[in-house]
N, C-alpha and C positions, 0 to 999 in steps of 0.2 A: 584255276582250281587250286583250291589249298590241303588238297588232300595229305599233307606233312602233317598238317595240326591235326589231325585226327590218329584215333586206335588204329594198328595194321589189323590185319582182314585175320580171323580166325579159322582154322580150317578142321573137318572133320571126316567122317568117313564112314559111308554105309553099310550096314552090315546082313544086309538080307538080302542076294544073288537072284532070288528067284522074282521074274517079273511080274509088274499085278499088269494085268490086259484090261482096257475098259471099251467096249462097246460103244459105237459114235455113228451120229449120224455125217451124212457127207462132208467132207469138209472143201473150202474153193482156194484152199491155200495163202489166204489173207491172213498173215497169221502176228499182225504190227499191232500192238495195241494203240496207235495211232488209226489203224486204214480195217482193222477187221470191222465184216458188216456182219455176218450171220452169228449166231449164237455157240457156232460149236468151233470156229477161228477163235472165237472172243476167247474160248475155255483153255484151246490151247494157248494163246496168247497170255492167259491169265495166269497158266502154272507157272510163268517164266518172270512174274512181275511183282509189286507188293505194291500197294495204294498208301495213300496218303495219310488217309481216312479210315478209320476202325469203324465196323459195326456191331452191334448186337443181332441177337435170333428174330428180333421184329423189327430189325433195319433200324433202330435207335444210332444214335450217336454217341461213341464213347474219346470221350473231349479231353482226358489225357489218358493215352494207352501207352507209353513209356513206359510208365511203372503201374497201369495196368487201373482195370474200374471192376468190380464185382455188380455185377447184375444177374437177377432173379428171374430166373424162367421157368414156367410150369413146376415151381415146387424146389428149383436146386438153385442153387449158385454156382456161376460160372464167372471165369477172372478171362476177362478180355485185353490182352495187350496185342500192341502195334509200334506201327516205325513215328507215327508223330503226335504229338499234343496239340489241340485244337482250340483257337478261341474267337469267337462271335461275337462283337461290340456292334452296336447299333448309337449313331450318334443325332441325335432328335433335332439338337439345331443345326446341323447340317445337311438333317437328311442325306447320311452315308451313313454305310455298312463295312465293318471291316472283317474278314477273315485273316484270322495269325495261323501258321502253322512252325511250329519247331519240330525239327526233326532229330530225331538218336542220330549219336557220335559212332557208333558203335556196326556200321550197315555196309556189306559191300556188295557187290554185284558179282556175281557168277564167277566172271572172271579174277574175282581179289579187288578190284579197283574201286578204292575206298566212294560212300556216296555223299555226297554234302549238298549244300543248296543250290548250288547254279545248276546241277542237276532239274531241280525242282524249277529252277527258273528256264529254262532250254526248255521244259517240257511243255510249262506254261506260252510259250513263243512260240512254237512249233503247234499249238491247239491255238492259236490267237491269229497266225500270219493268216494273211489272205488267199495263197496258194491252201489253204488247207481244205481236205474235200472229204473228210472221212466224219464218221456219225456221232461224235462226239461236240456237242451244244454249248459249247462255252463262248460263243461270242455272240450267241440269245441273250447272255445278259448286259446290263448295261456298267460295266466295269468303267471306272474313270478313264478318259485319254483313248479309249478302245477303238471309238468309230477314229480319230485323227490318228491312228496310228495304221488301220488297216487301210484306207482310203489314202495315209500321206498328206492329208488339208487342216488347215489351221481353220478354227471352229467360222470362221469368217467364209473362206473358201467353199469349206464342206455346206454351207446354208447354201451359197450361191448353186452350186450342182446340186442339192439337194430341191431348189424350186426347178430348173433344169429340169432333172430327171423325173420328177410330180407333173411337167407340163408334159412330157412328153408319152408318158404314161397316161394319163389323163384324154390324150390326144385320140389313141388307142393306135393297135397297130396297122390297121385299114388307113390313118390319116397320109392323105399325101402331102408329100412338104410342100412350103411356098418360101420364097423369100423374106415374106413378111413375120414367118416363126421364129422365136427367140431362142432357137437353136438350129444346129447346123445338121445338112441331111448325113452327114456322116454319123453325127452323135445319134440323131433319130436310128440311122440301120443299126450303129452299135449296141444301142442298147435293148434292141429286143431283140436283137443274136443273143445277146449274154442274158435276156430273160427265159427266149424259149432253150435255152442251152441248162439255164437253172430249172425250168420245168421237167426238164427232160431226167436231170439228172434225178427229181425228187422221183420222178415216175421208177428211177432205178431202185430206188431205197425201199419203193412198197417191194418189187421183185425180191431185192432181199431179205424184206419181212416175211413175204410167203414163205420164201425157203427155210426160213427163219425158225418158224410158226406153224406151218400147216404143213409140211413135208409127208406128213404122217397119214394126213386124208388119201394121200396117193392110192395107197395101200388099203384103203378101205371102202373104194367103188366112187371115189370124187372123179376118178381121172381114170383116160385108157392106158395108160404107160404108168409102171409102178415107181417106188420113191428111188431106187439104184438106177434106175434108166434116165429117170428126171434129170437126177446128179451127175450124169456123166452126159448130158445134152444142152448146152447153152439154149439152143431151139427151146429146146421145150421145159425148159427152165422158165422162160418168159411166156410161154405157153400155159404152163400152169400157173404162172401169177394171175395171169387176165382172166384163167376161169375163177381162180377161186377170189378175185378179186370184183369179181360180176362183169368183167370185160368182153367178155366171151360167154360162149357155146360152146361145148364139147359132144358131138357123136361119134360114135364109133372113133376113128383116126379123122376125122375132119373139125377144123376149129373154125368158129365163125365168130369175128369181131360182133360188137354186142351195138354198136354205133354205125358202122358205115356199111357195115354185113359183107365185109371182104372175108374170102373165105382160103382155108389153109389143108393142103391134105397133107398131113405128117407122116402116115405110111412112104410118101415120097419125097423126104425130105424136107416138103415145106412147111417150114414154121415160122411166125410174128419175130420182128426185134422191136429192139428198145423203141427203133424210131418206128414203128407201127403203132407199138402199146403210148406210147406221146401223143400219136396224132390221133387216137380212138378219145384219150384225155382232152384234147384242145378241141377235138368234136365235140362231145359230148356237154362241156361248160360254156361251149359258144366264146373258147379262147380266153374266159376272165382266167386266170390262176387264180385272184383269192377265192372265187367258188369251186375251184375247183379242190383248194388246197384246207379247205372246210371241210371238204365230206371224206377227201382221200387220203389225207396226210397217213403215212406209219409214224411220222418221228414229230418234234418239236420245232423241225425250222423249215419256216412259210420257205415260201417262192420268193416272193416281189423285194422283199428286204434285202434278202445275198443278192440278189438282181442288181436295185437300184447303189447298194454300199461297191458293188462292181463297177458298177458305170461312173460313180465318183472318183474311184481309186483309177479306174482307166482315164479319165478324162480331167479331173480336177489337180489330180495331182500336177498334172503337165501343164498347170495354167500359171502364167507368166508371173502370181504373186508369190508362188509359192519357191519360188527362186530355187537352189542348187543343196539347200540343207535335208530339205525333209522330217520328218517326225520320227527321232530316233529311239523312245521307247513309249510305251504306255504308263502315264501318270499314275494308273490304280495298282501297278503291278510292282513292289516295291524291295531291295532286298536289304532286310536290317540286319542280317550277318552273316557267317558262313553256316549258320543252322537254323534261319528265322527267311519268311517270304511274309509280307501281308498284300493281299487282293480287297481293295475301295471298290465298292460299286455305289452306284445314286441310288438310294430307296431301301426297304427292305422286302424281301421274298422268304417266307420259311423255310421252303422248297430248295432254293437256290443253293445253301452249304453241298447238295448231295453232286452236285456239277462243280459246282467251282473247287471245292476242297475233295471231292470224289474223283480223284486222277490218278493214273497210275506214276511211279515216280521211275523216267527213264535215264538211261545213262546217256550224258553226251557224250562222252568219248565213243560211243559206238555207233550212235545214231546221229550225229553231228561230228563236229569240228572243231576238239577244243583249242587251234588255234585260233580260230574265227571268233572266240568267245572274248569278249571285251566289255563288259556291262554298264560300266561308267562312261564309255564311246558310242553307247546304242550298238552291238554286236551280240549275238544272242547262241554261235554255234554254229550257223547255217547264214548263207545270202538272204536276206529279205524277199520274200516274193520265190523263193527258190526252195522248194521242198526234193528235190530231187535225191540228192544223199538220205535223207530218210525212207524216202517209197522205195529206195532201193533194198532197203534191208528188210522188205515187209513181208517176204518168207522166212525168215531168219530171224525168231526175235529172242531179245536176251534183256536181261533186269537180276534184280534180286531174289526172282522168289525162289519157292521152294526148289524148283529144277529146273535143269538148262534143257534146251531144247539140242537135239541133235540134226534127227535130218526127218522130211517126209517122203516117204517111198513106200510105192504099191499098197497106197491106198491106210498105210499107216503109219503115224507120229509118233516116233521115240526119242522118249526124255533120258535123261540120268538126273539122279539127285544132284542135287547144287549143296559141296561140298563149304561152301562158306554163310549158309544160309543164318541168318539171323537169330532164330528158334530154336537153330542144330540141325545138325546134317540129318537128312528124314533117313530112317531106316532102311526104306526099302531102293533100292540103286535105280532099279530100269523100273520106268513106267511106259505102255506103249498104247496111244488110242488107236483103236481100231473099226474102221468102216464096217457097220452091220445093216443090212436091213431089215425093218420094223420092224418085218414079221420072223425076222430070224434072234431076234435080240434074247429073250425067254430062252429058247432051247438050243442057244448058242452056249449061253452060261450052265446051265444044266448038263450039257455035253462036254464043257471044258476047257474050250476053246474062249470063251473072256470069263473075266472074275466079276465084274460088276456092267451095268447095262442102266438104261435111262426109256426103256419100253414108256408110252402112252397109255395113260391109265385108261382104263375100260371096265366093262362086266366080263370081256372074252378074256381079256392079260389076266385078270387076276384071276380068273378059273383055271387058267392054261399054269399057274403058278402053282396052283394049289393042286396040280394034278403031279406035279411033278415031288413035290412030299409028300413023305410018306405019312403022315399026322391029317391031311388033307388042305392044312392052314397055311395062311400067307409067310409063315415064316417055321422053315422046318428044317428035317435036317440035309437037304439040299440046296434050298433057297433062304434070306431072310429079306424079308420087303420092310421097305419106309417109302409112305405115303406123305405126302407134303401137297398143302395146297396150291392150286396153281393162282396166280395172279394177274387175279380178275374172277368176274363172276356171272353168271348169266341173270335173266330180266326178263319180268313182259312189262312194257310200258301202256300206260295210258294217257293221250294227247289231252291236256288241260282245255286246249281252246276247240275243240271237235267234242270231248264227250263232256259235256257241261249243258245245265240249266239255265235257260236265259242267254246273257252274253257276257254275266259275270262269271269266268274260271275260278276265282278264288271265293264264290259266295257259298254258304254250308249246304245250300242242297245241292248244287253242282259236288261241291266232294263227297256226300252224301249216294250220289250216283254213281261216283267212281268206287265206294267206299263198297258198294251193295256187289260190283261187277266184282272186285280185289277181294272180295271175303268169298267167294267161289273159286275163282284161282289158287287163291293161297290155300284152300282145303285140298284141292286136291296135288298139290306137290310131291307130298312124301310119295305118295304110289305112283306117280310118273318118273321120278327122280328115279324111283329105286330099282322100276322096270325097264330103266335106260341105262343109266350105269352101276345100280347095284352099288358094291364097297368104293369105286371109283368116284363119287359126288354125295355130296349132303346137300340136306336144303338148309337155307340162311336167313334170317329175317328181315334186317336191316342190308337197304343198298347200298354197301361196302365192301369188299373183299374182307374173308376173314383174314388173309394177309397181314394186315393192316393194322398197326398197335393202336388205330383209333377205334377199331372195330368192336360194338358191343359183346363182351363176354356170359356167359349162359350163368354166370354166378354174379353177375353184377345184379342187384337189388332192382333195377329199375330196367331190366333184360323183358322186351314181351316178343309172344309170339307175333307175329306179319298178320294186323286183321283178323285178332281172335276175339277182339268185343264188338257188339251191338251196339245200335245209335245209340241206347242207351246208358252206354259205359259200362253195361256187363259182361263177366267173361260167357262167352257162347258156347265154352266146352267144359267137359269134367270129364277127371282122370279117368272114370269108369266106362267112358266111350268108346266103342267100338268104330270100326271105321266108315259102318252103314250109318252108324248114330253120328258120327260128325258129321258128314256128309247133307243128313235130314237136319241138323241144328245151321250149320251154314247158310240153306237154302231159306230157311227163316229169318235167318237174319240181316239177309242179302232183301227179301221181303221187306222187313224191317226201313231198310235203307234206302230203298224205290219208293215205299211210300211217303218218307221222308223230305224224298227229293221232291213228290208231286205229283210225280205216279197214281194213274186210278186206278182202282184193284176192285174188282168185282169175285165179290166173296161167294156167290155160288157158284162160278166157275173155276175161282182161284187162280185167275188167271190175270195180270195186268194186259187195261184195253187199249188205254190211249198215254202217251208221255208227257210232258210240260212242255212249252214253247222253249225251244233251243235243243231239246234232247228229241230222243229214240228212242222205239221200241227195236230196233234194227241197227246194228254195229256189227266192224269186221275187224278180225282178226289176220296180219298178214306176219307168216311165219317161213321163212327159206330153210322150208325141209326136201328140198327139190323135188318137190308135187309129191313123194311118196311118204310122210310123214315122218321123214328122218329126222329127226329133231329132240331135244331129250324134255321139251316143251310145247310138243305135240298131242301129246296123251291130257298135257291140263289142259289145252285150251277144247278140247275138243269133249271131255268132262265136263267141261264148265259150260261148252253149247248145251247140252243135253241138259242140263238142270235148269237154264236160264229157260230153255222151251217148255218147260213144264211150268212157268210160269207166265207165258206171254212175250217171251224176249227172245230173240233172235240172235244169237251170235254166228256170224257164218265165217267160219273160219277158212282163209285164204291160203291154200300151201303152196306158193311161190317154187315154180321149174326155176326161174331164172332170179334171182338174189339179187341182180340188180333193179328189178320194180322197186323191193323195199327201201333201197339206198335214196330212190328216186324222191319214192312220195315221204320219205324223212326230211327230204334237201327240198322237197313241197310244200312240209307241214300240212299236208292232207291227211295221215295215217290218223287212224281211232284209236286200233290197240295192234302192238306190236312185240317180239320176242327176238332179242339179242342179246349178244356181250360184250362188255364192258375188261379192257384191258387196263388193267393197274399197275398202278407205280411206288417208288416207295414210300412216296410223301402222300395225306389224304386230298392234297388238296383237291377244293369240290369247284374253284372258280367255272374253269371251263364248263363244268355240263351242267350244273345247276343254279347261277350266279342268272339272275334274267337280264344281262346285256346277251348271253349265250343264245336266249331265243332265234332262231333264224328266222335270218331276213333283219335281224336291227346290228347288223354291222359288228359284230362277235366272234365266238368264234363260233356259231350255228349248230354247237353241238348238245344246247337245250331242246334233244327233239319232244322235251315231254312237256315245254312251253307253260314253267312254272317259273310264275313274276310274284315272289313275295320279298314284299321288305324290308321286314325280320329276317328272314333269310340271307337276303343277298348283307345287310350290314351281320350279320354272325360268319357268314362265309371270310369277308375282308378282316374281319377283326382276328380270325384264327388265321390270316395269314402273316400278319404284323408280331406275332408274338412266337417265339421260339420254347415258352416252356411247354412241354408237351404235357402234361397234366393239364394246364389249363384247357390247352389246344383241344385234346381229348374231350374235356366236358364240352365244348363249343361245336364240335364238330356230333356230340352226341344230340344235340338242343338243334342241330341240324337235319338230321337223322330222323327223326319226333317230326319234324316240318315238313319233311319230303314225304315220309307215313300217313300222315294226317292230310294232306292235298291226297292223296290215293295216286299217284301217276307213275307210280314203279311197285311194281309186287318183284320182290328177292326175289330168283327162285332156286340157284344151285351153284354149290361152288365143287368145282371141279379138282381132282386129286392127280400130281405127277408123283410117279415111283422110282423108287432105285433101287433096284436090287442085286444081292451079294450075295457071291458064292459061299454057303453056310465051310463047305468041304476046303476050299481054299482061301478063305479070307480071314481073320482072326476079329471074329463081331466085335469086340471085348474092345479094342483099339478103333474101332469108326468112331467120330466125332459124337458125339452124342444127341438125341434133342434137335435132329435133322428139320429145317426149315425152309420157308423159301428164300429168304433171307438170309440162311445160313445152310447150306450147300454141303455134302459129303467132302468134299476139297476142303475143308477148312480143317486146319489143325494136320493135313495130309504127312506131314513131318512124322507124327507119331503112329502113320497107320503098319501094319506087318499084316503081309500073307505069310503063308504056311513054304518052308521050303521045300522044291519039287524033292520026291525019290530020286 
């Protein structure tokens, strides 16, 4: 480390005694930005660190934040700086991508200890080694030298185990060896340990998604044990994964697996583990992992791939060509000086800068070994193969950012300001998260006991807000609420290859058909939406998260409402309509579009008789609102039966007890018409769910369950992945957007709002970050924030 050639560390001092409390859900003590899985480890993780990478309020990328980028949001201008400058080269005849980062001279870590780049390179090795098991994705991509450094084989080697591990795979795990296989039974047992060992462990990642994600249904009649009992129950921690994952049954205290119907009584202790919730998994796919890792995945990395680069790295390295050197660094991974790294990958992905240069930047002298550290010898900080000194510090984390972590006890995390913080020492000294539950978080803050809270937006949270100021409004002189969207959005689909005319899906009267059913749905939204969650959800037109900077804005010129014109290209509302009078023009024009399709419409009944060869007068509706119509897309689909019967059509809407039917007949492409959502990311890309290799069952990733094959489409998809201006991108992914509307096989229908709200009495509004996003977080700029000092 040449920590000499740099600035000494700067040091400051808090000036605000009084601590701000923030409300949290449970936390499991993972608290390494290396190894945290659940979202509220990540957060504490996160006060303790600083990234690579800058963003903006729409997840943009600000490509030198050193001396900082001005970008326009909603109307203001805001000056975005960060720890490094950022540069994206794409090189055409070589098909490689290079990411540069330089990082400020000027950055230390918590403890004074100045930061430079082998920092950044130690970080980079430690998310690269093979021993690595935590949820961060960066050896999905395909960085130069990657697979011969994790594996240990020279590209000659790695082929040889790579058809190896393809026969034996291929073989399946049923094959009994014979002498005559071109591998040995050893390597056969080993390698489907270390697959079903890799399935297993993916089956752990959905568990920490739920806890992640859905901790909050606890508390609201999904489960008989509430979200504080969950947390403090590994049992029933994986208990509730597998219900709210369609795994299970839940009555009363008994859990019944959803596959093999073993059953569990949890009043008496019994509860499922990992290796139950596995073996319900390897039931239920008939043991393929890639089908399984199709419909279940939470994260972005398959099974079979860390499988098979296992079995290489176990077995190929130890083959006699590869003699006593080894592969002592990865070729893509590169360092130009004590302030510069650049990362080669083959190809370009848009996507991909947010993983690769989206890292946090850790200290090796804390987290490693800077004896060990040797970069011109292949020595990285840590043994090869050997993460142990890191997972040991993963209650304990420490970085640059804004504040250092101190200790967790009885159930809460206390920081102190980090006195050499980059931006200045933050104002306020002690910050401390603290354990609330759900239903306690609202009139916890009201009562005094925390400053801020992160409550599940609702129709009940924000009433319960609004009761508690005295104005009646979401933000008063007790409370102030920020609403931010959440990301992702909800959906009812319609199956291209099920409700179609004939047996061409993309022919104009098949979307014609769909186009007559989606102009009934879309009518009636607003008043379902608004009766489900009220000021917590909007409806949205376009299938996009409004998240999303690709997302069409309400003032863009060319913004239409979701299936507001007739076959005829006319608009089917005006301003002056009531909501009886939308309702009676929809139905027209839904009319309109049956008969288009083919449809015979007998005019003194008014009633369609018969449908065209491939269609129905008769389609179903399957929604998991667990039979009782819980669902905030319950009230449209059931709207939309009652109109369609008054004209001859049938919708019978299906409300699914058990959520795994629907998983079923998606991964069957049976379904007609269906209602989910859709979890978003930063980047739009549309490959996976709307790209037709995605249709299931043609060897994708199976998650086109709306089984639309257009090829304008899929080449606009690929082309906004190859390019990085996002302006362009944005138009391409609009001209996308117009293609998925026009086939009818998704109606928007809401996007959901998470809150945070702040004590009006002890928090000083004046100082929150401003222009709160999902993208952009109340933590952000936390340096400047000031509560009010106690009496």
């Amino acid at each position: 480390m040449l920590a000499g050639c740099t600035p000494k560390a700067k040091k400051g001092e808090a000036t605000i005694l009084t601590p701000l409390v923030v409300a949290y859900d449970p936390f499991s003590g993972k608290f390494s930005p290396f190894f945290a899985d659940t979202a509220y480890d990540v957060d504490v993780a996160g006060m303790t660190q600083v990234g690579l990478m800058t963003t903006d309020r729409v997840g943009g990328v600000i490509y030198n934040a050193i001396k900082g980028e001005t970008v326009n949001y909603n109307g203001t201008d805001y000056l975005y700086k960060g720890v490094a400058d950022l540069k994206v080269t794409y090189d055409e005849k070589s098909d490689t991508t290079t990411y540069r980062a330089t990082i400020r001279n000027d950055v230390a870590f918590s403890d004074g200890h100045m930061m430079d780049i082998d920092d950044v390179l130690f970080t980079y090795y430690v998310l690269c080694d093979p021993a690595y098991t935590g949820s961060t994705t960066l050896s999905s991509y395909n960085i130069l030298g990657l697979k011969n450094y994790q594996t240990q084989t020279t590209d000659e080697v790695y082929d040889k185990y790579v058809a190896i591990v393809d026969a034996i795979y291929a073989a399946g795990e049923d094959h009994e060896w014979s002498a005559s296989d071109t591998w040995t039974k050893e390597q056969q047992d080993g390698f489907w340990a270390i697959l079903n060992e890799e399935w297993k462990n993916d089956v752990g990642a959905i568990v920490n998604y739920v806890m992640a994600n859905y901790l909050a249904y606890a508390d609201q009649g999904y489960f008989t044990y509430s979200s504080s009992e969950i947390s403090a129950s590994e049992g029933l921690k994986m208990a509730f994964a597998m219900r709210m994952w369609g795994f299970a049954k839940v009555e009363g205290t008994t859990l019944t697996t959803a596959v093999t119907g073993k059953t569990f009584d949890m009043a008496a202790g019994q509860y499922p583990t990992l290796d139950d919730y596995f073996l319900e998994t390897k039931e239920a796919y008939g043991g393929n992992p890639e089908e399984y890792w199709a419909v279940e995945a939470a994260d972005d990395t398959d099974v079979v791939s860390p499988a098979k680069a296992k079995f290489i790295y176990e077995y190929g390295s130890k083959d006699e060509a590869m003699g006593t050197e080894g592969i002592k660094s990865i070729t893509g991974i590169k360092r130009v000086n004590n302030r510069t790294v650049e990362v080669t990958t083959k190809g370009y992905e848009a996507s991909a800068i947010y993983s690769i240069l989206g890292i946090s930047i850790t200290p090796m002298h804390y987290y490693g070994d800077e004896s060990l550290y040797d970069y011109k010898n292949g020595s990285y900080g840590f043994p090869f193969g050997d993460l142990s000194m890191v997972q040991a510090k993963t209650s304990n984390p420490m970085g640059a950012g804004a504040y250092k972590f101190v200790k967790y006890e009885d159930k809460v995390v206390y920081f102190e300001a980090n006195e050499y913080y980059y931006k200045g020492t933050p104002k306020v000294k002690f910050i401390q998260f603290k354990e609330v539950g759900e239903t306690d978080k609202i009139s916890s803050l009201a009562s005094g006991a925390v400053d801020v809270a992160n409550p599940s937006g609702s129709k009940v949270k924000f009433n319960e807000i609004r009761s508690y100021n005295s104005n009646g409004q979401l933000d008063g002189n007790v409370i102030t609420t920020s609403s931010v969207n959440n990301l992702g959005y909800g959906y009812i689909g319609l199956n291209a290859d099920t409700v179609r005319v004939g047996t061409d899906s993309a022919s104009t009267e098949s979307k014609n058909l769909r186009k007559g059913i989606a102009t009934l749905l879309a009518v009636y939204r607003d008043v379902a939406i608004n009766s489900y969650y009220g000021d917590a959800a909007a409806v949205i037109n376009y299938p996009i998260s409004n998240t999303s900077w690709a997302a069409p804005q309400k003032s863009d010129a060319d913004y239409k409402v979701a299936f507001s014109t007739d076959v005829d290209g006319n608009a089917i509302y005006t301003s002056d309509m009531d909501a009886e009078a939308r309702y009676a023009a929809a139905l027209q024009a839904a009319i309109g579009y049956f008969k288009a399709a083919g449809y015979t419409w007998n005019d003194s009944t008014k009633k369609f008789t018969a449908a065209p060869e491939g269609a129905s007068l008769k389609y179903e509706a399957l929604i998991p609102g667990d039979g009782s119509g819980d669902h905030p897309n319950f009230q449209v689909l059931t709207n939309t039966s009652e109109a369609l019967k008054k004209i001859g059509i049938t919708l019978e809407v299906n409300d699914l007890a058990d959520s795994s039917v629907l998983w079923e007949r998606l991964d069957a492409g049976t379904q007609e018409l269906w209602t989910a959502a859709w979890g978003s990311t930063i980047d739009p890309d549309m490959y996976q769910v709307y790209h037709s290799s995605g249709i299931v069952g043609k060897g994708g990733s199976d998650s086109n369950h709306y089984h639309i094959a257009d090829s304008e489409l899929d080449n606009l998809i690929v082309e906004a992945r190859k390019s990085d201006d996002q302006t362009y991108r944005k138009s391409v992914y609009k001209a996308c957007l117009d293609l998925i509307i026009d086939w009818a096989v998704e109606v928007p229908s809401y996007q959901r709002q998470n809150i945070i709200v702040f004590s009006t009495e002890r928090v000083n509004i004046d100082t929150v970050t401003p222009d709160i996003t999902t993208f952009w977080g109340w933590m952000n700029d936390i340096e400047l924030l000031e509560v009010y000092e106690a009496n």
